[in-house]
VEXLUM-934666 format. One record per residue: residue in three letters; x, y, z of N, C-alpha, C in turn. Coordinates in steps of 0.02 Angstrom, whole numbers, padded with zeros to 5 digits, always signed. Last residue first. Layout:
BEGIN
ALAXYZXYZXYZ;...
//
This chain:
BEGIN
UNK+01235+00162+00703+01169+00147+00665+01172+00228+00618;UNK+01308+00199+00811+01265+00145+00790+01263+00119+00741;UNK+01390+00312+00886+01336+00299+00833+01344+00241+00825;UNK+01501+00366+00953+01434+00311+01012+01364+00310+00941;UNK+01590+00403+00897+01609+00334+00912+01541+00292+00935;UNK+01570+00553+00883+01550+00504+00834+01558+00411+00859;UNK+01519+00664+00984+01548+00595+00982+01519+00538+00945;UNK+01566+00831+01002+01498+00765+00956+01573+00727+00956;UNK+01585+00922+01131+01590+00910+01061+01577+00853+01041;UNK+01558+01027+01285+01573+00965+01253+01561+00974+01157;UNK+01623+01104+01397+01604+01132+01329+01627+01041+01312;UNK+01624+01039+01583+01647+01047+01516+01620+01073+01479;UNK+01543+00985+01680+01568+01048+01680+01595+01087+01635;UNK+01486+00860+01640+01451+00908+01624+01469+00982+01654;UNK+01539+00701+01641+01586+00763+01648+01542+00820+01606;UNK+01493+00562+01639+01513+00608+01620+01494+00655+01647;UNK+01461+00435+01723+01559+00458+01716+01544+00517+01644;UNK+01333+00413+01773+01382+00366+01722+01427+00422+01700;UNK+01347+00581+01802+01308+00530+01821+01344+00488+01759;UNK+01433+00660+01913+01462+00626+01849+01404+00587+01846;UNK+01395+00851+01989+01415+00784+01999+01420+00736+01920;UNK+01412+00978+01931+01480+00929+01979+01474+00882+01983;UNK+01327+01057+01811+01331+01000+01871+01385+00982+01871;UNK+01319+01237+01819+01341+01171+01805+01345+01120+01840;UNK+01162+01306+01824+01208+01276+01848+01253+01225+01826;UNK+01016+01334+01798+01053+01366+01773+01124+01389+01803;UNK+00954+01206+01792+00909+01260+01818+00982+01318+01852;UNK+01105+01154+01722+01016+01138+01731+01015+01187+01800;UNK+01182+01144+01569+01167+01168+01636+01095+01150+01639;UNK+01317+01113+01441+01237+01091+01463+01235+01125+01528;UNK+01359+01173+01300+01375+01177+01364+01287+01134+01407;UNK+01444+01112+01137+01377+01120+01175+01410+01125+01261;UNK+01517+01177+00979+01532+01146+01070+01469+01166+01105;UNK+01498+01204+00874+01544+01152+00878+01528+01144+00948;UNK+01363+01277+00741+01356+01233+00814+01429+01192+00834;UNK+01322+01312+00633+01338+01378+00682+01380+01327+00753;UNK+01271+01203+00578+01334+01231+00547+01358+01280+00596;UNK+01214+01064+00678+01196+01133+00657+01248+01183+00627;UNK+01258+00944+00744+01245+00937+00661+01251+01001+00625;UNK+01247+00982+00858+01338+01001+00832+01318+00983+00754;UNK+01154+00930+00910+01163+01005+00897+01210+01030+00881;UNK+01180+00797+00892+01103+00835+00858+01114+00902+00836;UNK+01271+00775+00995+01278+00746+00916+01229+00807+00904;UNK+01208+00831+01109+01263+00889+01085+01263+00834+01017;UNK+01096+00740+01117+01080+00804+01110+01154+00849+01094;UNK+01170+00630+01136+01113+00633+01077+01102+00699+01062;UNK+01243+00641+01253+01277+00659+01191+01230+00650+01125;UNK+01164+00613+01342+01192+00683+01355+01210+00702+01269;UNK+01122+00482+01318+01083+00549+01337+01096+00618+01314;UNK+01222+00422+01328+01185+00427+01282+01154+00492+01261;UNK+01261+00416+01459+01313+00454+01413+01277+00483+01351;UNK+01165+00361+01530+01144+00464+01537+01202+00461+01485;UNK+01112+00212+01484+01154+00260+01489+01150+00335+01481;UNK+00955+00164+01541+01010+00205+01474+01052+00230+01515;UNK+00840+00163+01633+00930+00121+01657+00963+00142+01581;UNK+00741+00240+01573+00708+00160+01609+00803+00125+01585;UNK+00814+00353+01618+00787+00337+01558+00792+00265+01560;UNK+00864+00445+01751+00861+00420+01701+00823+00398+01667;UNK+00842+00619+01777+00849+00560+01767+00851+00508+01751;UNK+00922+00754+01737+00960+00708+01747+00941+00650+01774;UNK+00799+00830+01699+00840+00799+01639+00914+00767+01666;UNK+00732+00851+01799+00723+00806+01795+00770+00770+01723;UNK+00792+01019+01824+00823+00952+01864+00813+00898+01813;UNK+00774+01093+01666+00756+01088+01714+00784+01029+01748;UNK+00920+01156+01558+00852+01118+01564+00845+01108+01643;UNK+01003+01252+01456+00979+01262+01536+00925+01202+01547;UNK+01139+01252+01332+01074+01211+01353+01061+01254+01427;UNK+01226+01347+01220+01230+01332+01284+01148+01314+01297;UNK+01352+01325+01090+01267+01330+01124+01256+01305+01180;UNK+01457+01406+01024+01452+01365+01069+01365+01397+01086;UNK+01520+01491+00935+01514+01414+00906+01496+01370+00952;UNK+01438+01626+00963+01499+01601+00915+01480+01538+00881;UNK+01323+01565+01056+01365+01627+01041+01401+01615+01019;UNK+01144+01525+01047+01210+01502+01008+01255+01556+01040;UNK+01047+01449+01189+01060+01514+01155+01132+01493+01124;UNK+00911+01410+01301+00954+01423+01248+00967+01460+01209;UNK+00811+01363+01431+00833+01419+01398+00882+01389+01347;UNK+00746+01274+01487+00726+01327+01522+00751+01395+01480;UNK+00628+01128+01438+00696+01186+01418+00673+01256+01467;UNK+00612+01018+01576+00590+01078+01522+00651+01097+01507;UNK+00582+00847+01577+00607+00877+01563+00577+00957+01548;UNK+00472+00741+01588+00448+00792+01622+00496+00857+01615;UNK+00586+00596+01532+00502+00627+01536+00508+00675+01591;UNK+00741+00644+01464+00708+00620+01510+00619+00633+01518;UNK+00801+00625+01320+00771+00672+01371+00728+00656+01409;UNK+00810+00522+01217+00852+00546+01227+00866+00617+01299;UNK+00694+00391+01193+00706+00450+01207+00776+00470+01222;UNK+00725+00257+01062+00719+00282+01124+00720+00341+01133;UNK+00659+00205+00904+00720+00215+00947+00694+00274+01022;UNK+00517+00139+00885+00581+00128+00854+00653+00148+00883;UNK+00416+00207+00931+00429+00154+00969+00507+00114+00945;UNK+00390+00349+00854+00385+00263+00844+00432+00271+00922;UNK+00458+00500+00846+00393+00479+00815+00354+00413+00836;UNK+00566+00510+00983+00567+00489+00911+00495+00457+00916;UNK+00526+00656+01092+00551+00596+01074+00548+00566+00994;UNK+00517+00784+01140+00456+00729+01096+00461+00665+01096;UNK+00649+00835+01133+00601+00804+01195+00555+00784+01170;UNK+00694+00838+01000+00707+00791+01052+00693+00774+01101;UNK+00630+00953+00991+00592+00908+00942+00633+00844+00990;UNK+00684+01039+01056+00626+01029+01073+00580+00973+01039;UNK+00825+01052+00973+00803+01015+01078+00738+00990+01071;UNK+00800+01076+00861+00808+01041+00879+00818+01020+00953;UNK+00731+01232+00904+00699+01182+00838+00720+01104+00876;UNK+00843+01276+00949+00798+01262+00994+00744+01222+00965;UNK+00916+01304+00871+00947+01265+00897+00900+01238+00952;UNK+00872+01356+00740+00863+01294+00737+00890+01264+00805;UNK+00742+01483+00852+00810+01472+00827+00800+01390+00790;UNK+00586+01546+00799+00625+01493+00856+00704+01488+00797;UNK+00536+01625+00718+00563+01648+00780+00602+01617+00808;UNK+00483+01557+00636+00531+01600+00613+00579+01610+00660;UNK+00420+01397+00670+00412+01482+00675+00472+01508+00639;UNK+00456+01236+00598+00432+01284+00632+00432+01367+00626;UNK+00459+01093+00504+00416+01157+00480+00423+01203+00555;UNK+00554+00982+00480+00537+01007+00511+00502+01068+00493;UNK+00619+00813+00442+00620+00890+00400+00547+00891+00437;UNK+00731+00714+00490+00683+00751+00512+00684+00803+00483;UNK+00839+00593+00511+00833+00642+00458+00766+00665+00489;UNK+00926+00502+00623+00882+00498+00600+00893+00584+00556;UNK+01072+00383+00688+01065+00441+00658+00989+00428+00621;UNK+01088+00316+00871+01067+00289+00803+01040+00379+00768;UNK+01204+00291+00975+01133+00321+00958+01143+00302+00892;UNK+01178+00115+01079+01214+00187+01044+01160+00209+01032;UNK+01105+00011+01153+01190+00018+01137+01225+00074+01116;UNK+00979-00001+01166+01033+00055+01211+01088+00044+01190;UNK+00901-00066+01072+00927-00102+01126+00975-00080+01179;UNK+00859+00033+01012+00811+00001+01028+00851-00033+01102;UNK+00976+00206+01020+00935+00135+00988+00899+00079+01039;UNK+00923+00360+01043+00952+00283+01041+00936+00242+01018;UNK+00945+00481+00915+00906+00466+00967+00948+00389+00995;UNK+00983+00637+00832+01019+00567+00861+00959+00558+00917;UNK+00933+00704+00682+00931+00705+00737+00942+00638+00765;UNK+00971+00844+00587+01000+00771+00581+00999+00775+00684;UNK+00847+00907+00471+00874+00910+00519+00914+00842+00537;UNK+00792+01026+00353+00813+00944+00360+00859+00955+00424;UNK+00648+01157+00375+00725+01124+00359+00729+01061+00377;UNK+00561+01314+00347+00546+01217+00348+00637+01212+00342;UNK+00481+01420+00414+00518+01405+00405+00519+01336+00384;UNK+00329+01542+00435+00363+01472+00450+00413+01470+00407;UNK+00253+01653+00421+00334+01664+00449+00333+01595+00466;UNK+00207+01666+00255+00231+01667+00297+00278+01673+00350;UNK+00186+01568+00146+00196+01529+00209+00231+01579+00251;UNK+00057+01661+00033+00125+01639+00056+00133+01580+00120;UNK-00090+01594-00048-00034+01641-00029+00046+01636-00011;UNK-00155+01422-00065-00143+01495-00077-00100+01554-00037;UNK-00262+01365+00055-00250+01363+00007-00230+01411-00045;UNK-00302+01435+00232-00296+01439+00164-00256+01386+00097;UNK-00235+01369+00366-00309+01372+00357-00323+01378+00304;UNK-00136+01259+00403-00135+01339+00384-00207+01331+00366;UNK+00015+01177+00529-00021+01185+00462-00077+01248+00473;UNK+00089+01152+00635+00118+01122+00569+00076+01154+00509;UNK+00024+01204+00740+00067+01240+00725+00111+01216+00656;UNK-00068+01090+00766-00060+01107+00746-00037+01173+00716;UNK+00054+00909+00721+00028+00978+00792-00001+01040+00761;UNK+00083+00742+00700+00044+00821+00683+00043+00857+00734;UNK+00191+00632+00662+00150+00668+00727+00141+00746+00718;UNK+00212+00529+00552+00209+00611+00539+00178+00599+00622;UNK+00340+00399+00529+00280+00415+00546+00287+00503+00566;UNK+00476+00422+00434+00466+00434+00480+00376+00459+00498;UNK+00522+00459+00277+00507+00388+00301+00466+00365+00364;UNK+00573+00562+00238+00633+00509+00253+00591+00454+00274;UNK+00445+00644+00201+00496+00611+00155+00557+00557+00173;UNK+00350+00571+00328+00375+00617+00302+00411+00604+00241;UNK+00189+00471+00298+00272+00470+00324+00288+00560+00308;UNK+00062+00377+00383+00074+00433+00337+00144+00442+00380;UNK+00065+00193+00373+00049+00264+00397+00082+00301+00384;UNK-00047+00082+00327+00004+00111+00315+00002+00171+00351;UNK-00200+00027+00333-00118+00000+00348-00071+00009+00349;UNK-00254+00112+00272-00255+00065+00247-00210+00043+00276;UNK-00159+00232+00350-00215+00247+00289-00210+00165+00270;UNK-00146+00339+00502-00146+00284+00474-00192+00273+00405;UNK-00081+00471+00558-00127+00449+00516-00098+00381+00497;UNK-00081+00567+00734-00048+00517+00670-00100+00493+00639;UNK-00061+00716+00820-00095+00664+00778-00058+00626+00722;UNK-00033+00780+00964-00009+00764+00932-00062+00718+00891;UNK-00096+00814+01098-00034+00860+01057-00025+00850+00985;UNK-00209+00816+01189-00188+00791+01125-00151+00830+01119;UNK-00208+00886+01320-00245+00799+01301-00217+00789+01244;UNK-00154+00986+01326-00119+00942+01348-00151+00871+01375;UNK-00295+01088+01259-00246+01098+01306-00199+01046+01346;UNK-00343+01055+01146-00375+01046+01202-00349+01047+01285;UNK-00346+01060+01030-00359+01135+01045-00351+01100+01113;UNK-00325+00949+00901-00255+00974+00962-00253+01044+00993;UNK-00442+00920+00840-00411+00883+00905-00368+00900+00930;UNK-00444+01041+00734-00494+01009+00807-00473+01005+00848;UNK-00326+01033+00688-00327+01082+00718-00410+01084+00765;UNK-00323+00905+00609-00295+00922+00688-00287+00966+00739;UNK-00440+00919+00526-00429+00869+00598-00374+00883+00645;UNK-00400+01020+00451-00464+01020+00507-00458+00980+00568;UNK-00295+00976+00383-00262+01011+00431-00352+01024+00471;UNK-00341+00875+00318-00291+00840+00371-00276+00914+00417;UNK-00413+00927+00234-00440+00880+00276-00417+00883+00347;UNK-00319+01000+00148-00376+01030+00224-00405+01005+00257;UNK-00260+00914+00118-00214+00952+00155-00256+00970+00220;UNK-00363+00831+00024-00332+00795+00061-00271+00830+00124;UNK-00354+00951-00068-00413+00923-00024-00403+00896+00037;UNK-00233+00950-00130-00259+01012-00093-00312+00987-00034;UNK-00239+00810-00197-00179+00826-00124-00226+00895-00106;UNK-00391+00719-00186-00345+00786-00212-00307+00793-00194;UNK-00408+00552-00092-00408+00631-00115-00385+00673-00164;UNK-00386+00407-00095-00402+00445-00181-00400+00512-00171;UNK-00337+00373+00037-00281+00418-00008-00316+00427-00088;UNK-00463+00354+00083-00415+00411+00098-00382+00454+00046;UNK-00484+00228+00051-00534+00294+00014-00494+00376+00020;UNK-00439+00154+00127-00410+00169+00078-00418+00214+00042;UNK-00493+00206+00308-00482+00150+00227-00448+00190+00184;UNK-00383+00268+00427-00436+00255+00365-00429+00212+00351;UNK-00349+00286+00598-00357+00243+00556-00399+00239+00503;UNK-00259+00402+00690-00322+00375+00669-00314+00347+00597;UNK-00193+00417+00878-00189+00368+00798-00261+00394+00804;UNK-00157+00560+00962-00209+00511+00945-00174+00469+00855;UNK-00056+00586+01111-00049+00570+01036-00117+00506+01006;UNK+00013+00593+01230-00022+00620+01203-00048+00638+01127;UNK+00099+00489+01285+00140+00516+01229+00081+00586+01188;UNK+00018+00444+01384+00095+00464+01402+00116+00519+01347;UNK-00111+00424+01321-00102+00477+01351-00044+00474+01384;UNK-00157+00384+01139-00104+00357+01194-00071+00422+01240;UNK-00288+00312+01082-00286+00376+01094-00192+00352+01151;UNK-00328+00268+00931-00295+00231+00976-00269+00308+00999;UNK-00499+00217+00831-00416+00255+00846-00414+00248+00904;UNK-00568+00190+00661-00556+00163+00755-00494+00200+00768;UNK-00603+00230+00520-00619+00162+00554-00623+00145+00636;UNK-00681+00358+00482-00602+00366+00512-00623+00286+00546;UNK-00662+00408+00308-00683+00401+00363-00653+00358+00408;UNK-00679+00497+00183-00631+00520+00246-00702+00503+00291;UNK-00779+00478+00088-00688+00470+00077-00651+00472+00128;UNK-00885+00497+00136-00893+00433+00092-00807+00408+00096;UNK-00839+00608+00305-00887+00593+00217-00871+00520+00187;UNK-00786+00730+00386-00795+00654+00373-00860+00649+00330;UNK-00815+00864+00374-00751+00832+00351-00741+00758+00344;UNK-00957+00971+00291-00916+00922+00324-00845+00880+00323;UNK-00935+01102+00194-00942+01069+00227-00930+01007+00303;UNK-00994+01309+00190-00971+01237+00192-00980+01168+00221;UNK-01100+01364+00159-01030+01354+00136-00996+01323+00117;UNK-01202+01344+00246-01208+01308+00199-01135+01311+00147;UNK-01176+01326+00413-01153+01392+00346-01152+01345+00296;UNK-01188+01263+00526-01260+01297+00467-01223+01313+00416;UNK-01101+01111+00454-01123+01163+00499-01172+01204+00479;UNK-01150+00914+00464-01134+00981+00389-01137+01047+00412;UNK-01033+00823+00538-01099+00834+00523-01101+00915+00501;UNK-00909+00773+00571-00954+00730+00514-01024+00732+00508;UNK-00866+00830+00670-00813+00839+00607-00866+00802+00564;UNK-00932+00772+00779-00949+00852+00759-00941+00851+00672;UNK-00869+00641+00804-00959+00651+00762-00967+00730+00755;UNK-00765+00676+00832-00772+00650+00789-00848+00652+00741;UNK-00779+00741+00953-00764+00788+00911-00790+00755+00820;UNK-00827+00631+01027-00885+00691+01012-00853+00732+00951;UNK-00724+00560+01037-00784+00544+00992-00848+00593+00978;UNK-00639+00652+01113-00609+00630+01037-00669+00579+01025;UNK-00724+00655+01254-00693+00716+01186-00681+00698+01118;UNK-00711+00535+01289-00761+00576+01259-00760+00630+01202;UNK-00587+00520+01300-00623+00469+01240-00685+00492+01248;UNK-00562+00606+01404-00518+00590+01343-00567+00546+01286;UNK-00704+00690+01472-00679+00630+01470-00610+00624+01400;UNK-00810+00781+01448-00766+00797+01491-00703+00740+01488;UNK-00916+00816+01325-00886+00782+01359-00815+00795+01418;UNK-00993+00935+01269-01022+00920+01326-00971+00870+01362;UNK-00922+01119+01203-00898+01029+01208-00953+01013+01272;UNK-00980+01217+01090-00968+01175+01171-00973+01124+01186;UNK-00915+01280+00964-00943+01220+00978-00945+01230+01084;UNK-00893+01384+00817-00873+01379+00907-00924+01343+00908;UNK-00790+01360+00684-00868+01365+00698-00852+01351+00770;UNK-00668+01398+00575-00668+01388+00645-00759+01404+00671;UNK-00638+01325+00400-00640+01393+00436-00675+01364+00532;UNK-00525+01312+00259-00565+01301+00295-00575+01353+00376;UNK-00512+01311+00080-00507+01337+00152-00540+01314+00201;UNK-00566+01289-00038-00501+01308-00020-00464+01338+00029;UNK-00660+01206-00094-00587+01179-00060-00548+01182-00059;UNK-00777+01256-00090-00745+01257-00146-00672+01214-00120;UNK-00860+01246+00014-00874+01202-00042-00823+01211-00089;UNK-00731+01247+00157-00779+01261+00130-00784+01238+00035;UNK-00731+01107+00285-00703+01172+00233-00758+01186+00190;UNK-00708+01178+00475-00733+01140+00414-00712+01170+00363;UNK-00689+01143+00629-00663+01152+00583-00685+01132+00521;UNK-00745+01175+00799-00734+01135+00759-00722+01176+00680;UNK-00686+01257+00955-00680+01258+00879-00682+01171+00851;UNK-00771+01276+01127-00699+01258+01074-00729+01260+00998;UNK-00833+01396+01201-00806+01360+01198-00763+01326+01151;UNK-00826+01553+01219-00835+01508+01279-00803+01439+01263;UNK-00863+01645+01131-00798+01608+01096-00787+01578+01178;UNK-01053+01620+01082-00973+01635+01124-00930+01594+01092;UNK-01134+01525+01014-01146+01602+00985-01104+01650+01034;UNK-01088+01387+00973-01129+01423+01023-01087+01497+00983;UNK-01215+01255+00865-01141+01312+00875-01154+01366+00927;UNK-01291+01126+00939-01275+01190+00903-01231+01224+00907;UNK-01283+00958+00883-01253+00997+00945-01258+01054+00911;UNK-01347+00799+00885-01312+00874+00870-01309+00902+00900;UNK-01289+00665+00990-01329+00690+00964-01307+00750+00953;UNK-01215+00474+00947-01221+00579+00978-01252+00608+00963;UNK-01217+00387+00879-01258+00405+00910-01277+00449+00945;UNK-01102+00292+00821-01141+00352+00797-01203+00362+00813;UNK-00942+00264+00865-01015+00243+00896-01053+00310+00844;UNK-00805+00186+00824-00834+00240+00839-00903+00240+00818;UNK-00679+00076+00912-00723+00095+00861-00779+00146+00896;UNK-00532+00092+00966-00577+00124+00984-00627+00114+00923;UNK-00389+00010+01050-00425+00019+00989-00490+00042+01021;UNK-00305+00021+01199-00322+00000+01149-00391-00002+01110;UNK-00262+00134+01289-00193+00092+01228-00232+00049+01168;UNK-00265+00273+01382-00319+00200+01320-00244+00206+01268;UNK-00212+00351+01486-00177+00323+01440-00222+00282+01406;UNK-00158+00622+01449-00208+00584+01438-00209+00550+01423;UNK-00168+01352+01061-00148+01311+01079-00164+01328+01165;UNK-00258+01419+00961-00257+01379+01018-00217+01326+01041;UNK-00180+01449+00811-00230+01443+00873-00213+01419+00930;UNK-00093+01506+00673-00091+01497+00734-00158+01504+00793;UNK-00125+01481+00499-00141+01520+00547-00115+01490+00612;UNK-00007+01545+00352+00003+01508+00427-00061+01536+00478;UNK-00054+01493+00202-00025+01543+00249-00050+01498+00322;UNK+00050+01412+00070+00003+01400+00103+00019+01470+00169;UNK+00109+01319-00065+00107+01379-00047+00041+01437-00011;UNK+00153+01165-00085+00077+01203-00079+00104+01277-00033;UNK+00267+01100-00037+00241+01132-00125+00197+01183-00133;UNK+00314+01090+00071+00318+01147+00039+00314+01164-00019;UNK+00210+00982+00113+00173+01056+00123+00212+01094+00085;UNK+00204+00853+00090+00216+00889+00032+00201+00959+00054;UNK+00213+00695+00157+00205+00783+00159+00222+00792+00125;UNK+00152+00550+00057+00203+00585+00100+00189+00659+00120;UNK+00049+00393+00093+00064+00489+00086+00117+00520+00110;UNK+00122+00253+00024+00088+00290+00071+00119+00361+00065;UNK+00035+00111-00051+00062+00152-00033+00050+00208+00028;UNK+00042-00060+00000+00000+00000+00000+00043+00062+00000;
//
């Protein structure tokens, strides 16, 4: 089966910015909700539709009645698949886009959803606004969903290197048409570990963010996410924050909060440490990373490295 790749920087698209929980297994979806009117406050949340011509889509205010993670993401679901007043436009689930069962996973805050095949006959334009309604639904909800993946017939939607897509939506644009804006897009070379901890293993990541954000913070922050799959390990501890960064010359200096010294279900912290200076020494501006946390150097060695230092990429602990 094939499968969809991104293509956003063909489509010359403008950026809107909005708004910006564990079930592990499978969800079929019930159709029995009942309608719901648009409320006439911006009280409550946005559903998303496009309109008849398909070339946009636009924000109708909804009040959510569910309170629940798998409430929410089935109410939204039956919203997205019923026609709003504005005869405009329409609905997003239809004959072609429909969504079989999904797998909501609240560590990683990240909904799977699963088509048929019908999926991929879209338009690519069509098939953009689809994809950007749905996530700009499901990822209003303040640190229930972050993140969305598509599954299409068994396959799931990649980037160009290959790498399941986790949507947010700061990835995508309400129009069809104009410019992109103040997003940015680049190829990034990011180290995570490998399955069995032995090393890190090299990944490719082409990335769409702000203008604003540096790449050096591009890449931290995409390393606390962790890698897309279940394929290679975190490199940043869970609950980690960035507290700060910044390039000067040739040296970038990290601040992250305590919990980024613990460990990582027994990895080696060498790993750790050096996924993130590999990653950020990829960056042409980038030779020597300084790390600190809550804006100190550490003295102490966890597994025998030495975080008083300006460190530099260690090719020996690649892998893969």
């Amino acid at each position: 089966m094939r499968k969809i790749k991104r293509r956003m920087a063909v489509l010359l698209l403008v950026m809107v910015m909005l708004i910006s929980g564990g079930c592990q297994n499978m969800h079929h979806l019930s159709a029995n909700q009942t309608d719901k009117d648009d409320a006439d406050t911006g009280t409550g949340y946005n559903i998303y539709y496009i309109n008849n011509d398909e070339t946009r889509i636009k924000a109708f205010a909804y009040q959510l009645s569910s309170t629940t993670e798998d409430g929410i993401i089935s109410e939204c679901m039956e919203a997205l698949s019923k026609t709003p007043d504005d005869k405009n436009y329409k609905e997003v689930f239809n004959s072609s886009v429909k969504v079989q069962q999904y797998n909501y996973d609240k560590d990683s805050r990240t909904l799977s959803l699963f088509f048929s095949k019908e999926y991929a006959q879209m338009p690519k334009t069509t098939e953009m606004l689809v994809r950007t309604a749905i996530v700009e639904t499901m990822t209003q909800f303040g640190g229930i969903i972050d993140y969305v993946s598509f599954s299409i017939d068994g396959s799931w939607m990649t980037d160009e290197a290959g790498n399941v897509l986790r949507m947010k939506n700061s990835d995508y644009v309400s129009e069809v048409g104009g410019s992109q804006g103040d997003l940015d897009e680049a190829r990034f070379c990011l180290y995570y570990v490998s399955s069995d901890g032995s090393g890190l293993v090299r990944t490719y990541q082409t990335i769409r963010y702000p203008s604003s954000e540096s790449q050096a913070e591009v890449v931290v922050r995409t390393l606390m996410q962790g890698y897309p799959s279940e394929k290679y390990r975190s490199v940043v501890s869970k609950d980690t924050q960035l507290k700060s960064i910044s390039v000067s010359g040739s040296l970038c200096s990290v601040d992250f909060s305590r919990e980024f010294l613990n460990k990582i279900d027994g990895q080696n912290f060498r790993l750790n440490v050096y996924g993130i200076v590999n990653s950020l020494t990829e960056l042409k501006d980038v030779e020597r990373v300084r790390i600190t946390v809550d804006g100190k150097l550490i003295e102490e060695e966890p597994d025998g490295v030495v975080l008083m230092n300006e460190m530099t990429a260690k090719p020996d602990l690649i892998v893969q």
